[in-house]
VEXTIZA-262332 format. One record per residue (C-alpha): x, y, z. Coordinates in steps of 0.2 Angstrom, whole numbers, plus 5000, padded with zeros to 4 digits. Each point is the difference from the previous one (the first is absolute). Layout:
! residues N
XYZ ...
***
This chain:
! residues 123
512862175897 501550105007 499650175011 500750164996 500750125012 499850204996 501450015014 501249914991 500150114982 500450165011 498850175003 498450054988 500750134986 499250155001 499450024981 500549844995 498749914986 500349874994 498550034984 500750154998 501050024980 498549884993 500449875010 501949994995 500549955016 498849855000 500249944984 499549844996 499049995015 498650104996 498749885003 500350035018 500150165000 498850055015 501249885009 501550064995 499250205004 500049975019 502049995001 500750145009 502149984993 500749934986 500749855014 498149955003 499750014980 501449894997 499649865012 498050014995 500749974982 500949865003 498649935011 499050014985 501449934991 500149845010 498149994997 499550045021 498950125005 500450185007 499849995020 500750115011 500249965018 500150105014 501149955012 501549994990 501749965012 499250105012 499749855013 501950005002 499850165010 498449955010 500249955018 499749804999 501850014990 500950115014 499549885015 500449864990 501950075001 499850085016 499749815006 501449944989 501250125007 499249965018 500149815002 501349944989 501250144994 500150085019 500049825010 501349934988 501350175001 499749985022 500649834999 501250034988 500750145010 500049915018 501249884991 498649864996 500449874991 502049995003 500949844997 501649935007 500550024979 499650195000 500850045017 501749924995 500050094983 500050175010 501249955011 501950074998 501349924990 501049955014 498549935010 499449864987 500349845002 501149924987 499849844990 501349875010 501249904990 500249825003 501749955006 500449874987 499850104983 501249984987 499550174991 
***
């Protein structure tokens, strides 16, 4: 059983039927007509048919992606942001986690330490 989402097929028609034309738009489907009445836009006609289709029933759900905008979801981030994205830029910014590596790479050219040669090469 898979849910249906009215949200996610856009906003009711006005006027739209989907018996209207005997039936054309429902062809094929006719034994569930009074199902297939209820749909408010060709979108939710098409994914009732293809319900049918795979052989599930017609259920619509209301919640939808709405729970992506409720307030658990925004504290969730807000706590993201808080104690891992904000700590880490602080310690990042004060200079944390600098090595002897990273501070020679910024210095200048004339201040790095070059590789000595041995005395006795041949090359």
């Amino acid at each position: 059983m898979t849910c249906l989402y009215a949200s996610d097929y856009g906003p009711p028609e006005p006027g739209f039927d989907p018996l209207a034309g005997d039936g054309r738009l429902i062809k094929g489907f006719e034994a569930h007509s009074a199902q297939l009445a209820r749909a408010a836009n060709p979108g939710q006609l098409a994914a009732m048919q293809r319900a049918l289709l795979r052989g599930d029933e017609i259920v619509w759900c209301d919640q939808g992606y709405g729970w992506a905008d409720s307030g658990p979801v925004h504290a969730l981030f807000a706590a993201i942001a808080l104690f891992v994205i904000l700590p880490w830029a602080a310690w990042r910014f004060r200079g944390g986690g600098e090595t002897a590596v990273f501070r020679a790479r910024r210095r200048p050219i004339s201040q790095r330490p070059f590789p000595r040669l041995r005395e006795n090469d041949d090359a």
